[in-house]
N, C-alpha and C positions, 0 to 999 in steps of 0.2 A: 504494500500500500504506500501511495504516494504522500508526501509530509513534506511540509515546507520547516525550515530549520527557522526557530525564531530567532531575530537579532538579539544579539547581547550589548554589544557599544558601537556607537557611528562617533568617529572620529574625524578631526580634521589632520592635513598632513603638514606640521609646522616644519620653517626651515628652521637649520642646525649648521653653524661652523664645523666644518672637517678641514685645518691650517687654511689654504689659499682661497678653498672652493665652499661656496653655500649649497645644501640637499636640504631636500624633504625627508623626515623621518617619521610617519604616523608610527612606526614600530621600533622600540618600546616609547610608550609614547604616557601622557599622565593616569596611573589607573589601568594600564595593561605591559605588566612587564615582559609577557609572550604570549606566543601561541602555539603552545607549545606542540609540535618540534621545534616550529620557527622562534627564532631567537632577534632576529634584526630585519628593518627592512627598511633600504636606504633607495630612494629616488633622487639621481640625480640629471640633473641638465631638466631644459635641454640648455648647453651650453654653445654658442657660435663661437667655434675652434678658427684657429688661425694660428699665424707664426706670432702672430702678435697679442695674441691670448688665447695660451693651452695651461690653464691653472690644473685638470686634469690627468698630471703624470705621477703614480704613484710610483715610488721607485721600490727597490728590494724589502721587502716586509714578511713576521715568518705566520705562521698560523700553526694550530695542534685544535683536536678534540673536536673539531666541526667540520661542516662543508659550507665554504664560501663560492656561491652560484652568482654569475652575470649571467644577466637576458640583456641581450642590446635591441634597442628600439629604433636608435639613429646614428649613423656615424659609423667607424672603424675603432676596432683596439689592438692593440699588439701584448698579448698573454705571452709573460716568460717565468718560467720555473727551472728550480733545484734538482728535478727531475731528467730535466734538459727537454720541456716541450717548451715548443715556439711557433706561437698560432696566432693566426689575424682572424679576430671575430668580428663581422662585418652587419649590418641593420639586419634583424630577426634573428641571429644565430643565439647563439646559450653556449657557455663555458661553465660546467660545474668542476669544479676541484674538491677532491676529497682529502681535507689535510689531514686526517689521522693524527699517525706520531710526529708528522712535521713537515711542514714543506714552506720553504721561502718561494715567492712571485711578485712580480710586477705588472702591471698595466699600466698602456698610456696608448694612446690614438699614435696612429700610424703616421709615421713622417710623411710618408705622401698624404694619407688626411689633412696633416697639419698644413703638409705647403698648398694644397688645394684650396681646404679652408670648408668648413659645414656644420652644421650640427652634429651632435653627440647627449643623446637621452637614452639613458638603462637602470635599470634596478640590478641593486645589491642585496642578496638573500642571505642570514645567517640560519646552517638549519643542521640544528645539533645532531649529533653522535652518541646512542646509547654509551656506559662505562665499557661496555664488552669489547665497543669498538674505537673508542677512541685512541690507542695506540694501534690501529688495524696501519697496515701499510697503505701508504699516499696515494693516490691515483688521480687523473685528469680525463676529462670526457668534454669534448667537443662535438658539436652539433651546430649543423648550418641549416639556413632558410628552409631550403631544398628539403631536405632532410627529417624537417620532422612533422611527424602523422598529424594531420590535419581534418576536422570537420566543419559542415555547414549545417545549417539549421532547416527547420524544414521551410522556412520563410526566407531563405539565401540571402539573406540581412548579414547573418554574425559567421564569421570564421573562429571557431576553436581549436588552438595550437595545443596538444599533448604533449608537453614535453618529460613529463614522466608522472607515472600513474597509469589510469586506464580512464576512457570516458566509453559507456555502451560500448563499438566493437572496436575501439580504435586502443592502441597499448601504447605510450610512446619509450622510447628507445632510452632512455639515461638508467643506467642500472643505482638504485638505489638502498641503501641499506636500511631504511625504515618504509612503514607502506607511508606514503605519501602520492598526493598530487600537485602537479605545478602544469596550469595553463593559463596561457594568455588567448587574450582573442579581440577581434577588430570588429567593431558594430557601426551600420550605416544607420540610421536614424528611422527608428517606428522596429529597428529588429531584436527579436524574440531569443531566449534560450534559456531553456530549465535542462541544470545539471544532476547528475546521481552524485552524493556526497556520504559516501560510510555515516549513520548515526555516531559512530564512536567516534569520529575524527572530529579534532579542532580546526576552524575554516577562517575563513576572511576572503573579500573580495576589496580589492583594492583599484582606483581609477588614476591612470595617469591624465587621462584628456577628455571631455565631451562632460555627456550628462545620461546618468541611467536612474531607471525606477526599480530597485532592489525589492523581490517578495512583495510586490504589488504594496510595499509601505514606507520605505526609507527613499529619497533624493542622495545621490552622490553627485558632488556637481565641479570639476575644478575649481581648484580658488577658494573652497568651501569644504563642506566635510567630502572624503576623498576615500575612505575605508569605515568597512562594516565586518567588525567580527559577530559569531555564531555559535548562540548554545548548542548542545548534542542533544539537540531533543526532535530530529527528523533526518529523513533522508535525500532532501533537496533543496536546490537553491536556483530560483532562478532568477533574469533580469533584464530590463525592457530600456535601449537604448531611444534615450528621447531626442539626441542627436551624434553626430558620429563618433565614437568613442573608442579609447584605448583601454583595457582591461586586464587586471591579473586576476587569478583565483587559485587561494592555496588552500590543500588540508591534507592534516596527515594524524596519523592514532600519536595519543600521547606519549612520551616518554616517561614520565612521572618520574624523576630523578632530581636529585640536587645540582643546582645549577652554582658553580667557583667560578666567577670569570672576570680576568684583568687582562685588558687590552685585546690581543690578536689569540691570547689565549681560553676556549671554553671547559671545564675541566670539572671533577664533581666533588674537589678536595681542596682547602688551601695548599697541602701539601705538594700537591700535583704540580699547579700554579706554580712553584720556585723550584720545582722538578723542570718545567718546559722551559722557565726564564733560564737554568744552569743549562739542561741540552744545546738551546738556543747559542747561549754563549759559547758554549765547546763547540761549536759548529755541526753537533748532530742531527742538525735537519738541511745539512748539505750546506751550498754557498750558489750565491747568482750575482752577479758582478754587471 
């Protein structure tokens, strides 16, 4: 039987200083410290890159205990890692990294982006690692435009991007260590689409652009409240684009664990925490220069 999931908080997405560059962070935001898996969710841009303003280059930085996921929306990036991958994520592609026990990476828009010059708008996922596997080994998974399994609705209004989970017959391709879903999707204005969402799973729909009418009862509007998290008390979600709009939808089964986390590290112990800062130092999550 079908069940609409009732909202729990509509949020707005305030921006937040990260050193050179301002984002949106509705996630953790006042009153919802997660969602849980999810631990972070940083919107940023859209920035107009150039040689003459690329605030956007993160340089070597290490991460342990989670998975740090980019969806790129607009623009190019240039992913490097400890690992030794070296990947150009290009508009609609996803880079998920799975830092496990450790891995240093960088990002920053493509030199030829830069000399070209364009926008650059993505979201930054924090999306935790049970204790069993947070020292699991490191991995990266790349996924382009092309690439990932795609639905239309029955109104051909909304495009739904799988990018991992399952939606009815479509499976997307990111191998994940918890059940989780992650998709995005594109709506032309008046289009329709009601999702399947596990009752057990913690959810949120998140809007980076336009205006949707969430469970025939919440506005999400840019500029305005921007995400809607959701009790476990159904097993649907849908949502009616009032004009054309950019969309994410996450949910995945709880982790129900203790959350230790300083900086680049998520961990389930203080001790862990000055465990990853001394590896870090010794160089045991490799080096990228």
């Amino acid at each position: 039987m079908r069940k609409l999931k009732s909202i729990q908080h509509n949020v707005t997405s305030p921006l937040v200083n990260m050193g050179p560059i301002k984002l949106r962070q509705p996630l953790p935001t006042e009153g919802i410290e997660n969602v849980d898996p999810f631990l972070l969710l940083h919107h940023y841009g859209p920035y107009a890159i150039s040689e003459f303003n690329n605030p956007f280059d993160l340089g070597p930085h290490p991460h342990r205990g989670f998975e740090p996921i980019t969806l790129l929306f607009k623009g190019e990036q240039l992913h490097r890692d400890s690992l030794g991958n070296e990947m150009v994520v290009k508009a609609g592609g996803v880079q998920w990294t799975t830092a496990g026990s450790g891995i240093i990476h960088a990002e920053a828009p493509t030199k030829e982006f830069v000399k070209k010059g364009g926008d650059l708008e993505g979201i930054q996922l924090w999306l935790n690692l049970p204790a069993k596997d947070k020292m699991m080994t490191p991995n990266y998974q790349h996924l382009e435009k092309e690439q990932i399994p795609k639905l239309i609705s029955e109104d051909k209004k909304v495009q739904l991007n799988i990018i991992a989970g399952s939606q009815f017959e479509e499976k997307g391709l990111i191998k994940t260590q918890t059940e989780v879903n992650v998709f995005t999707a594109k709506a032309s204005e008046g289009g329709k689409l009601e999702m399947n969402i596990p009752e057990n799973h913690q959810s949120l729909i998140y809007l980076l652009d336009g205006e949707i009418l969430v469970n025939n009862s919440e506005v999400l509007k840019k500029g305005e409240n921007q995400m809607v998290t959701f009790h476990q008390d159904g097993n649907t979600i849908q949502f009616e684009a009032q004009k054309e709009s950019a969309i994410l939808i996450l949910s995945g089964k709880p982790i129900n664990e203790k959350i230790k986390q300083y900086g680049p590290y998520v961990m389930n112990t203080q001790t862990e925490i000055l465990e990853a800062m001394r590896d870090f130092n010794q160089g045991k999550m490799g080096y990228l220069y």
